[in-house]
ROFISE-786467 format. One record per residue (C-alpha): residue number from 1; residue in three letters; x, y, z. Coordinates in pm, whole numbers, plus 50000, padded with zeros to 5 digits. Last residue first. Example, Ala and Ser with C-alpha at 12.3 -4.5 7.8 and 13.67 -1.06 7.14 Angstrom:
BEGIN
    i   aa     c1     c2     c3
    2  SER  51367  49894  50714
    1  ALA  51230  49550  50780
//
This chain:
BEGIN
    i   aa     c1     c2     c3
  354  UNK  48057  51727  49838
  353  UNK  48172  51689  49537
  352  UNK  48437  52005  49545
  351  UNK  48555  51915  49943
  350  UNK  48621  51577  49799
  349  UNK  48812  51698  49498
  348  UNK  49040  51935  49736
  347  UNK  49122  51665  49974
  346  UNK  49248  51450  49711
  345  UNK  49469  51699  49524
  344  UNK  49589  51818  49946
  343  UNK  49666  51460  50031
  342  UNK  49868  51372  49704
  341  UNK  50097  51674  49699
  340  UNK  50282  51589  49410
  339  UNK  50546  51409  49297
  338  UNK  50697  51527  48983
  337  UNK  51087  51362  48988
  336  UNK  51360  51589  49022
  335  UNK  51458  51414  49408
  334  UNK  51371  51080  49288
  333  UNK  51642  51103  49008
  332  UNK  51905  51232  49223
  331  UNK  51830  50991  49503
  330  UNK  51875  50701  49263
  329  UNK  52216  50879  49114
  328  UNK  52341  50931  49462
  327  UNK  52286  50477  49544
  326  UNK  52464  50412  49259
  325  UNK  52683  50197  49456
  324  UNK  52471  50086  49701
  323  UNK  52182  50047  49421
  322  UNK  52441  49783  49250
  321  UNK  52620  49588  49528
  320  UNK  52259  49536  49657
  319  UNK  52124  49383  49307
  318  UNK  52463  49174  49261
  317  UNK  52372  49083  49599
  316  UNK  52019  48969  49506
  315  UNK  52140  48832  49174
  314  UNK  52395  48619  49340
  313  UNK  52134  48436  49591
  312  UNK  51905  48387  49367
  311  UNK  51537  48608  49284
  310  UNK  51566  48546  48868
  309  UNK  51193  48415  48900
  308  UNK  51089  48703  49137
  307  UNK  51183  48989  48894
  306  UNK  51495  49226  48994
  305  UNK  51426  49582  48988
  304  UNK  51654  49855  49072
  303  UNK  51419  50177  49117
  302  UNK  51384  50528  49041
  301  UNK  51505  50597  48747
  300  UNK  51206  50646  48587
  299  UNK  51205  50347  48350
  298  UNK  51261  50199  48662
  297  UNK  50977  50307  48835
  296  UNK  50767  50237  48547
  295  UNK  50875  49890  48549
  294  UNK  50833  49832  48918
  293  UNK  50459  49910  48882
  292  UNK  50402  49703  48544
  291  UNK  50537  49397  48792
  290  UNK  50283  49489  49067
  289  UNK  50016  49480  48858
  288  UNK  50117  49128  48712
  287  UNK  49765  48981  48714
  286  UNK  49882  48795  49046
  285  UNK  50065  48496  49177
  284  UNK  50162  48301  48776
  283  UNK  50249  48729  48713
  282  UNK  50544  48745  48990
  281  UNK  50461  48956  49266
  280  UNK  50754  49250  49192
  279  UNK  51116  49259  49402
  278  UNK  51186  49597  49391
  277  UNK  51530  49736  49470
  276  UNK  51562  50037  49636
  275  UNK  51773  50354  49726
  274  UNK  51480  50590  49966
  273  UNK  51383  50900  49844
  272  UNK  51128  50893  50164
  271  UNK  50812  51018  49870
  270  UNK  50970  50787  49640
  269  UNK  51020  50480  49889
  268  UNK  50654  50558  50018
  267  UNK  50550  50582  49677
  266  UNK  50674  50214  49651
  265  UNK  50485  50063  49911
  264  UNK  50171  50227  49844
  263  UNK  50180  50078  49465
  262  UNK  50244  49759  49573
  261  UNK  50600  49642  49453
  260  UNK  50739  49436  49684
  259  UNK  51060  49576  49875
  258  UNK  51418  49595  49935
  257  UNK  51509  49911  50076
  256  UNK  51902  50044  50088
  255  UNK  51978  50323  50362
  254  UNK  51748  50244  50612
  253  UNK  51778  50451  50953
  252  UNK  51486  50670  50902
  251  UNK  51298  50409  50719
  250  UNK  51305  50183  51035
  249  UNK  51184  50541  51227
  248  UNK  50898  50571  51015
  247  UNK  50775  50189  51054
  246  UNK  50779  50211  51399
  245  UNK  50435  50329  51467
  244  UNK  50308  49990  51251
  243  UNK  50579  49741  51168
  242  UNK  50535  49341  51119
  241  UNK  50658  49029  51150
  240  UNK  51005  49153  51321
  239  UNK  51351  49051  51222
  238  UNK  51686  49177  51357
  237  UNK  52006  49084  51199
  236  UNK  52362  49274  51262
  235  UNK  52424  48944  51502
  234  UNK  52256  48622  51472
  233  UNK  52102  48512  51752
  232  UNK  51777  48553  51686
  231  UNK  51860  48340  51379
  230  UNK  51659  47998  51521
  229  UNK  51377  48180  51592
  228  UNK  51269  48207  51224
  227  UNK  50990  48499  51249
  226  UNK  50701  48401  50955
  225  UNK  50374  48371  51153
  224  UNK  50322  48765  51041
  223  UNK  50523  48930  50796
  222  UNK  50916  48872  50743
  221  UNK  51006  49264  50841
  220  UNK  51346  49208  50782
  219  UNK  51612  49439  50938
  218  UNK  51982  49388  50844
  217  UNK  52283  49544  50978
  216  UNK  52557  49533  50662
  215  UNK  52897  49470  50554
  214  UNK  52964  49108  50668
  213  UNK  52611  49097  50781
  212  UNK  52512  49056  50417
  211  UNK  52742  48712  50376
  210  UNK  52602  48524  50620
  209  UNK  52214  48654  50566
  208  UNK  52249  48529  50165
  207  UNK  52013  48216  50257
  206  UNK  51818  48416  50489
  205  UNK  51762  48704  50230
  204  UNK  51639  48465  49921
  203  UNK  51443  48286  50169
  202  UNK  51251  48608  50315
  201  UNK  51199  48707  49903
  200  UNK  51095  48441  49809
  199  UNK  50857  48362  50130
  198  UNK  50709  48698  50053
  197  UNK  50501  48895  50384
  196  UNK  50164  48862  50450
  195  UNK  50186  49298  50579
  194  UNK  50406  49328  50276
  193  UNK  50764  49176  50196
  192  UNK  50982  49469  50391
  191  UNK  51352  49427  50373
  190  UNK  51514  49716  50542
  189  UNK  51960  49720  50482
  188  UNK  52114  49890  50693
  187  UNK  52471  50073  50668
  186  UNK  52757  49985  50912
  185  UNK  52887  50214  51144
  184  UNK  52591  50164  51421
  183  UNK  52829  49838  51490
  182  UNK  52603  49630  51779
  181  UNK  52260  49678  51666
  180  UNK  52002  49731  51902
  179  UNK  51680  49700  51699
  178  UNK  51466  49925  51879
  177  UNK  51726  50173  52034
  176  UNK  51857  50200  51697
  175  UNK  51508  50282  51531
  174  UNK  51424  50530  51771
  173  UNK  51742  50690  51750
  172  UNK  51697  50680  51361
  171  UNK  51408  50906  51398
  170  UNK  51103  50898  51167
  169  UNK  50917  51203  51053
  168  UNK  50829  51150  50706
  167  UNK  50654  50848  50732
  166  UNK  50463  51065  51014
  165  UNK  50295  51200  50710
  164  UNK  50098  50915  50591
  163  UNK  50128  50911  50220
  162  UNK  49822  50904  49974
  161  UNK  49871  50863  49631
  160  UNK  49925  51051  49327
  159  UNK  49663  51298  49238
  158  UNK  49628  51253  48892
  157  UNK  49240  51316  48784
  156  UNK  48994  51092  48575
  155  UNK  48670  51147  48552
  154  UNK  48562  51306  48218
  153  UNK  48879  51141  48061
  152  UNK  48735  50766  48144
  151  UNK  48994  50573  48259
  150  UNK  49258  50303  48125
  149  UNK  49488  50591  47954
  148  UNK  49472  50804  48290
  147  UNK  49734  50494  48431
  146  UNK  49993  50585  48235
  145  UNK  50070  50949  48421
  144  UNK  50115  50648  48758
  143  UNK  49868  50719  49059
  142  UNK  49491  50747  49015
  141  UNK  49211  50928  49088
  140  UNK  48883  50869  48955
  139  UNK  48555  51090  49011
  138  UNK  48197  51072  49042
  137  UNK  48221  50719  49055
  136  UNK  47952  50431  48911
  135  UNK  48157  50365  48614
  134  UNK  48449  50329  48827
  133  UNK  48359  50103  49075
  132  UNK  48337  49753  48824
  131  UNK  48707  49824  48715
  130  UNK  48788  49948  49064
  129  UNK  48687  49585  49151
  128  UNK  48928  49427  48863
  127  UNK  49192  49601  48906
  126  UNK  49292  49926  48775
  125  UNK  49641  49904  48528
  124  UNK  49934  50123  48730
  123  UNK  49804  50048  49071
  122  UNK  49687  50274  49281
  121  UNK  49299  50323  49165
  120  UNK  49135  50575  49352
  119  UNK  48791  50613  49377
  118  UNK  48537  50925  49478
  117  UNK  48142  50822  49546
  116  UNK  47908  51158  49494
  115  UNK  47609  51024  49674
  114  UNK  47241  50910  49489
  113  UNK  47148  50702  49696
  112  UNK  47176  50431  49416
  111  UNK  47474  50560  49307
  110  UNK  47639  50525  49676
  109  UNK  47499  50195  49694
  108  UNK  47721  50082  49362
  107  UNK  48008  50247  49564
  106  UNK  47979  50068  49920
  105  UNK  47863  49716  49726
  104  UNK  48207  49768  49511
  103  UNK  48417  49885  49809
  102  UNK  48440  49539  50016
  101  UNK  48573  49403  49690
  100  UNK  48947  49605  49683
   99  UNK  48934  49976  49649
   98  UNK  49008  50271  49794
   97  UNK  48662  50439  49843
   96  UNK  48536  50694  49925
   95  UNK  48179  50830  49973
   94  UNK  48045  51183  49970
   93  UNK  47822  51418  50190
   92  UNK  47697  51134  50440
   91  UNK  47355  51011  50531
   90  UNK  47484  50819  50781
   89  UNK  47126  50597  50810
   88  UNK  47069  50630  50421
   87  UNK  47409  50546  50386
   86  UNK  47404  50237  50622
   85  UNK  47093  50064  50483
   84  UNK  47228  50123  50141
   83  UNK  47536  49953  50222
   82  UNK  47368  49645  50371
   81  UNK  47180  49638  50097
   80  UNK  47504  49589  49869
   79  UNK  47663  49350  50120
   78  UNK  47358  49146  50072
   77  UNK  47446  49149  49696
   76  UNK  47811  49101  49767
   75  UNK  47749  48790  49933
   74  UNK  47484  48628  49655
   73  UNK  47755  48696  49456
   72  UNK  48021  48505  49666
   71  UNK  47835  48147  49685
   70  UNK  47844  48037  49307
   69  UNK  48217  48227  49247
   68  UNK  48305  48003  49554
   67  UNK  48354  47660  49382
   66  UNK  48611  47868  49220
   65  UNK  48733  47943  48821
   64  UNK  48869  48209  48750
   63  UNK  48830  48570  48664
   62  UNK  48703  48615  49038
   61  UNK  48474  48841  49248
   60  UNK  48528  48794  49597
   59  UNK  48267  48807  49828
   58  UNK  48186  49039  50102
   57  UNK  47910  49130  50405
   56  UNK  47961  49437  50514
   55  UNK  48124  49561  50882
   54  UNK  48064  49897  50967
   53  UNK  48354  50080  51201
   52  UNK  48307  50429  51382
   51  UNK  48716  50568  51319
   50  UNK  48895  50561  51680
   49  UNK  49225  50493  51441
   48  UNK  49313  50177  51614
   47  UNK  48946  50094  51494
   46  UNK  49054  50178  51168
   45  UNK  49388  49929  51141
   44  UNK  49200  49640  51310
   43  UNK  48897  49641  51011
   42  UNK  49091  49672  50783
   41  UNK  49299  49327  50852
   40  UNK  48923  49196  50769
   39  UNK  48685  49076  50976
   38  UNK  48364  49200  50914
   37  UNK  48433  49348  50620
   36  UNK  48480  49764  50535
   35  UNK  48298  50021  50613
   34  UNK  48399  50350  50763
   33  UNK  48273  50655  50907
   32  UNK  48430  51021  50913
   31  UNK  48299  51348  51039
   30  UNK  48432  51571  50795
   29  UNK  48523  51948  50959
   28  UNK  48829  52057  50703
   27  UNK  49083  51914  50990
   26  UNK  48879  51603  50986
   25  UNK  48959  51554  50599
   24  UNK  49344  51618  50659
   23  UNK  49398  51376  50972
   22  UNK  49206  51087  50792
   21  UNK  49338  51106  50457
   20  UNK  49643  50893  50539
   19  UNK  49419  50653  50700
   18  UNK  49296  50609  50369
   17  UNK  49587  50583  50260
   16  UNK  49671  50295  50435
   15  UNK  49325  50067  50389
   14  UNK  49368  49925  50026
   13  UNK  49759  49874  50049
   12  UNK  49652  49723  50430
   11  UNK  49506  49445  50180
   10  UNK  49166  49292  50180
    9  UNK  48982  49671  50229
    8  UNK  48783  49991  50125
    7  UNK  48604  50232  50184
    6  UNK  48533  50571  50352
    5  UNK  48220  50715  50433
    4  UNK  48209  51089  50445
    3  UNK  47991  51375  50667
    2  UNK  47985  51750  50630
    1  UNK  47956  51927  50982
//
């Protein structure tokens, strides 16, 4: 039986397809490990997966300034001999990793053993830790055609990205039983702000909640600490901090999505040909990955995307009013776009390194 460590971590955007890849890689006979941080939300998502579990020391590494850039080297470098210890123990066939700083020790020790080490970079630009990774990989995979620009040719491969299957296997009964909505005639709108959640984007929607129920049931995954108790009363509105198993069936009985724009989020939407509107991290929160992200989905017809500093209450449901009425022409161009089989590309590069 081959044997692969998997990486990767700070985000569930970082751990999700991995656990995508799970199912497929056991089916070809890998016996799978993971490391990640001690105690990060990666760490709850593989155990759930009965996955063995390593926990690294890791430290951020920052373009900016921090008290902490003086402290978080000297973590990554024992979480780099931690990783070697763990390898050479394992011993496994290939490493991969996803990304975010738990993975750089895990790949720079997979060079030093001497282990083919696989990447994949979601995002359309890579980050700053895949940016370190990738001239230690084997290979690079990658999600957006514009992203093979910022890699090396010799490594770089499309593949798309990884999308749990039982996405595609939701059941609106499920969902309706769940959120108990009194008019199942209305359509539903599925807010989803990532696994922290967006206070723009959960203000934005409580301020226009009075007039959305009008016309629409509402389900807002706020993230977690973020459930207002006083609208549990509110009727056509259900919120909930966070979705795991029940995502799939929420998507089932979503018609409109409003959503961040991770990478993993929004190949979900493409890969559920899901109507959405993208509500992009603005740049002053993040090196604007997210916002080159919703642009290429627009530009591909794809997505309705409305930038976090024009978020208002009348852009928002000018935004809605829009994407439910072009809601067949969104469809149409997700259904003719080029998505590909992300699981079986990956799969089959692993299987070749290994």
């Amino acid at each position: 039986m081959k044997k692969i460590i998997m990486t990767g971590g700070g985000t569930a955007g970082h751990v999700t397809p991995n656990i995508a890849l799970m199912p497929s890689l056991q089916k070809k006979g890998y016996e799978i490990s993971y490391i990640g941080s001690y105690e990060g939300i990666e760490k709850r998502l593989i155990e759930e997966q009965n996955i063995p579990y390593y926990g690294i020391s890791s430290g951020k590494l920052r373009r900016y300034f921090d008290p902490k850039n003086f402290s978080d080297p000297f973590k990554v470098l024992k979480g780099y001999r931690q990783s070697v210890k763990l390898l050479r123990k394992i011993q496994p066939d290939v490493v991969f990793s996803k990304g975010g700083f738990v993975s750089v020790p895990v790949v720079l020790a997979a060079k030093h053993c001497h282990i083919p080490a696989i990447i994949h970079e979601s995002d359309l630009t890579p980050g700053l830790a895949n940016r370190i990774a990738i001239r230690y990989a084997t290979k690079v995979c990658c999600n957006f055609p514009e992203t093979l620009g910022y890699l090396p040719k010799d490594k770089s491969v499309l593949t798309g990205s990884p999308i749990r299957r039982e996405l595609l296997s939701g059941s609106k009964e499920r969902a309706f039983s769940l959120c108990r909505f009194d008019d199942r005639s209305k359509p539903v709108i599925l807010i989803v702000g990532g696994s922290s959640g967006s206070r723009a984007i959960n203000t934005a929607v409580r301020n226009l909640l009075p007039e959305l129920i009008k016309t629409y049931n509402i389900i807002h995954l706020c993230g977690k600490g973020n459930v207002d108790s006083t609208l549990n009363h509110v009727v056509g509105y259900v919120q909930f901090e966070y979705a795991n198993q029940e995502l799939a069936d929420l998507f089932a009985l979503a018609d409109l999505v409003i959503s961040r724009a991770g990478a993993n989020a929004i190949c979900e939407l493409l890969a559920l040909r899901k109507p959405n509107i993208l509500i992009p991290l603005s740049a002053q929160a993040s090196r604007g990955d997210q916002i080159l992200n919703a642009n290429s989905f627009r530009s591909q017809g794809f997505s309705y995307v409305l930038e976090e500093e024009e978020l208002t209450n009348t852009t928002l449901l000018e935004a809605i009013c829009h994407v439910t009425k072009k809601r067949n022409d969104y469809i149409r161009s997700m259904e003719q776009s080029h998505s590909q089989n992300s699981i079986e590309s990956i799969v089959r590069l692993i299987t070749d390194v290994s």
